[in-house]
N, C-alpha and C positions, 0 to 999 in steps of 0.2 A: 699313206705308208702302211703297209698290209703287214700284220706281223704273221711271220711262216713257222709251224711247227716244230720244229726238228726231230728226227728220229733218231733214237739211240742203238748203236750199234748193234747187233743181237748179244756178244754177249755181254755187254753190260746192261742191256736190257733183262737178261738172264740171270744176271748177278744180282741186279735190283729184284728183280719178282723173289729170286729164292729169298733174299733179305727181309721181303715185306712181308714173307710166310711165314720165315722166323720168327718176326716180330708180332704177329699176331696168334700164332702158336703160344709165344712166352706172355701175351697180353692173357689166353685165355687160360691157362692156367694157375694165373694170378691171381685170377679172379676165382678160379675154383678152388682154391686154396685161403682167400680173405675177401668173401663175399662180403661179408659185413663191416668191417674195415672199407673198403673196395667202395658202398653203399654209402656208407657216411662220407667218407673223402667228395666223392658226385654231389653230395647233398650242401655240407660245407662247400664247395664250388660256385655251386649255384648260386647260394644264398650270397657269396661273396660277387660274384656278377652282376645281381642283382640290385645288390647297392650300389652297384661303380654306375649305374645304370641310373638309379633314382638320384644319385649327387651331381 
């Protein structure tokens, strides 16, 4: 059984892309705004993956 892609209409394909620009526009500006916050949060992350990892 082959699974077949489906294509999304244009404009909700259109609707989607503008949303993921949005969303990465408001991603980098969050970042440029609380880099360091931003840095620590990634780090804490990590270190909390890391243990789900070694348990």
């Amino acid at each position: 059984m082959a699974l077949r892609l489906q294509r999304l209409d244009p404009e909700r394909r259109r609707r989607r892309l503008a949303l993921l620009v949005e969303l990465a526009d408001a991603k980098a500006l969050r970042e440029r705004l609380h880099p360091r916050r931003l840095r620590s949060d990634r780090l804490r992350q990590l270190i909390a993956s890391r243990r789900r990892i070694v348990d």
